[in-house]
N, C-alpha and C positions, 0 to 999 in steps of 0.2 A: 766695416773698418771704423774705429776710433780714435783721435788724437786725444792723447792729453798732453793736456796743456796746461800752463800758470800764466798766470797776470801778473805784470812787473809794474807799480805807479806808486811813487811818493804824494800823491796828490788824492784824499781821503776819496771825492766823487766823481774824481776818473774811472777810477781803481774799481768803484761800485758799480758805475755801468759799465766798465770790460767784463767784470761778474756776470753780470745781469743779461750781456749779451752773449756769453759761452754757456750760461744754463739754459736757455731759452733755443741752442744749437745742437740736435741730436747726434750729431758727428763728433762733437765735440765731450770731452769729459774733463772738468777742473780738478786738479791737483791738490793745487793747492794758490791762495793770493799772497802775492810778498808787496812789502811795503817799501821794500828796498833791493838795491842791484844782488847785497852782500847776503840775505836772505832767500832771495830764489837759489843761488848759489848752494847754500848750503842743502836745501829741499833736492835741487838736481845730483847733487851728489848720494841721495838716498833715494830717489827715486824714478821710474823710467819714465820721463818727457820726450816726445813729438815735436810741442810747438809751444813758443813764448811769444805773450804776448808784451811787448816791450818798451816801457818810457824809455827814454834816452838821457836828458837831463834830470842825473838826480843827485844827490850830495857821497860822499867817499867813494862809490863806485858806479859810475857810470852806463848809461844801457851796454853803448856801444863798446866796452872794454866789458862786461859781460856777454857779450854778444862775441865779441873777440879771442873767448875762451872756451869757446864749447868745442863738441865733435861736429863732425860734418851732417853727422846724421837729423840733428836738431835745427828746425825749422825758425825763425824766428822774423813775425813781424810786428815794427817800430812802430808805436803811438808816439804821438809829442805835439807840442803844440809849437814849435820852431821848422820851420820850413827850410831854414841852411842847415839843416840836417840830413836831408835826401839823397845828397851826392856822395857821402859816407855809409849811410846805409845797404849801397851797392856795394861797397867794398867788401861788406862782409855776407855778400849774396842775400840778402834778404829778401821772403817770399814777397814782403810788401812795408810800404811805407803810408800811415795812415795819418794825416795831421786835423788834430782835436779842433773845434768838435767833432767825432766820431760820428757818423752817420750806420745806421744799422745795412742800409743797402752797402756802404763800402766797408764795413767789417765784415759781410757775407762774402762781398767781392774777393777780399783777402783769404777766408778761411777755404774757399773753391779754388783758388790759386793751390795754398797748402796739401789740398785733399789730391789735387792733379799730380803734384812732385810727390807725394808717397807714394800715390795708387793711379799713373795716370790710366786715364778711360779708355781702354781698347776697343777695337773696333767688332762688330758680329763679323765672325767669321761667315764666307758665302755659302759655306757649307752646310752651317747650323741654322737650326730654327730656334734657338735659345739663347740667354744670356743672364748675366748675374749682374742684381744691382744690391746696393746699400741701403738698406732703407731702419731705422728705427733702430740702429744698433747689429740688426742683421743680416746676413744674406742672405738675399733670395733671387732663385730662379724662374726667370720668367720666359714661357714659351712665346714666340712672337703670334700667333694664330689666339692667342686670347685675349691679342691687345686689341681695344675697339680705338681708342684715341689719347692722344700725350697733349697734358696741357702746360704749358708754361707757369710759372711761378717764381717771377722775381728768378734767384739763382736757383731753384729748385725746379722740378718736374714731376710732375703728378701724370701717370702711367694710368688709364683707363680701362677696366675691364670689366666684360660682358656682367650682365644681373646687376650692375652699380659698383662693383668692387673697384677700389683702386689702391695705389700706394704713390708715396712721397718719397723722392731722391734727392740728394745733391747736386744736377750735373746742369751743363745747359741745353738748350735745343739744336743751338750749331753742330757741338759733338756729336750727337746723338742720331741729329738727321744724316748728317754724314756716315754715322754707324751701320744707319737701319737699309735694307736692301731695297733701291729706289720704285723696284718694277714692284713693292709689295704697300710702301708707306710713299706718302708725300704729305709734302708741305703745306697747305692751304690757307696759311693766317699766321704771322707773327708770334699768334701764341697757339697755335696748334698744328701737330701733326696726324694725320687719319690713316686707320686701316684700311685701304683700298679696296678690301676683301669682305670688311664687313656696312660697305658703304648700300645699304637699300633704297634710300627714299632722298630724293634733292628737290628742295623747294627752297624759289626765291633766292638763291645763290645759297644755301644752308644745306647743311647735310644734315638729317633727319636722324639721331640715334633712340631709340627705345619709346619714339612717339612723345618723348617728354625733354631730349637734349638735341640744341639747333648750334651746328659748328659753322659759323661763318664763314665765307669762300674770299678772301680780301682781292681789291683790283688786283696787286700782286702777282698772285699764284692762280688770277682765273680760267688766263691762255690754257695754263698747263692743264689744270682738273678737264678745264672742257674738253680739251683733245683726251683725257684719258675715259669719260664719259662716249663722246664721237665715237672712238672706235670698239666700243661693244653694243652700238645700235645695230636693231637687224637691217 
């Protein structure tokens, strides 16, 4: 799945880095950039938009009275550098309110909010041994028995698979761990979750994959690992 989207800023190198951080978002596809309220406007009326990204303070027309005018189905979250802005920006359901300077970590924050109200994350059914992620524009199906381990990535996750392969996703690990069927994957570390199935070799609280990658076992999650280690000794 792909949003597109446009950037709404009066402000010449706001405007450049909302650019600069929707091109650098594979989830994400630019429209088009307006320089003003009255110009996205007229682009949304020729074009299909997802999600805006939106000053609020700007001259003849306003984020939030364009914001005010859309369909339901248009996503829209508020950049600005005024913070008694925030409690209006509810009104008009918005996905998120981001106040300038803009940090790359909470404009990712925001565009995973967005991706969830389009497309939220459903769960692996207990039935299946597969599932479908988003990765690079496309989807793809992933059987769970080829996953060796998921690594965390800021908002993204990186899916590990046997010979070195892997892919990059949107989601987070909370979702996801709660997704995956517990008697098959666990948690082991903040930023990692393990195939339990292809777990061979544990050294020094590490879980040994392919003799060249060492997943750490954190205080954490050690009770747990251990007891699932404990009950497959002879």
């Amino acid at each position: 799945m792909i949003l597109r989207c446009i950037a709404v800023d009066d402000e010449p190198f706001a405007l450049k880095q909302m650019v600069s951080y929707i091109e650098q978002t594979p989830v994400l596809e630019l429209v088009e950039s307006c320089e003003s309220a009255i110009e996205a406007l007229e682009v949304i009326k020729k074009e299909s938009v997802d999600l805006l990204f939106l000053d609020i303070n700007m001259p003849e027309m306003s984020g939030m009275e364009l914001a005010q005018s859309l369909d339901a189905q248009t996503m829209v979250v508020f950049t600005t550098a005024y913070e008694e802005f925030a409690v209006d920006s509810y009104k008009v359901e918005a996905i998120d309110y981001l106040l300038k300077p803009i940090s790359r970590e909470d404009f990712m924050r925001a565009v995973k909010k967005a991706v969830d109200r389009k497309n939220p994350v459903s769960s692996v059914d207990e039935k299946s041994d597969e599932f479908f992620v988003k990765s690079d524009g496309k989807i793809i199906r992933i059987s769970l028995d080829e996953i060796t381990y998921i690594e965390s990535m800021s908002e993204y996750v990186r899916i590990h698979f046997d010979e070195g392969k892997s892919i990059m996703t949107l989601m987070s690990m909370k979702n996801l761990e709660t997704s995956l069927p517990s008697e098959d994957f666990m948690r082991v570390h903040r930023s990692y979750i393990v195939n339990l199935n292809k777990v061979q070799t544990i050294e020094r609280n590490r879980i040994v994959f392919n003799k060249e990658t060492y997943i750490p076992v954190s205080d954490q999650y050690k009770d747990a690992f251990k007891e699932f280690v404990e009950k497959r000794f002879l």
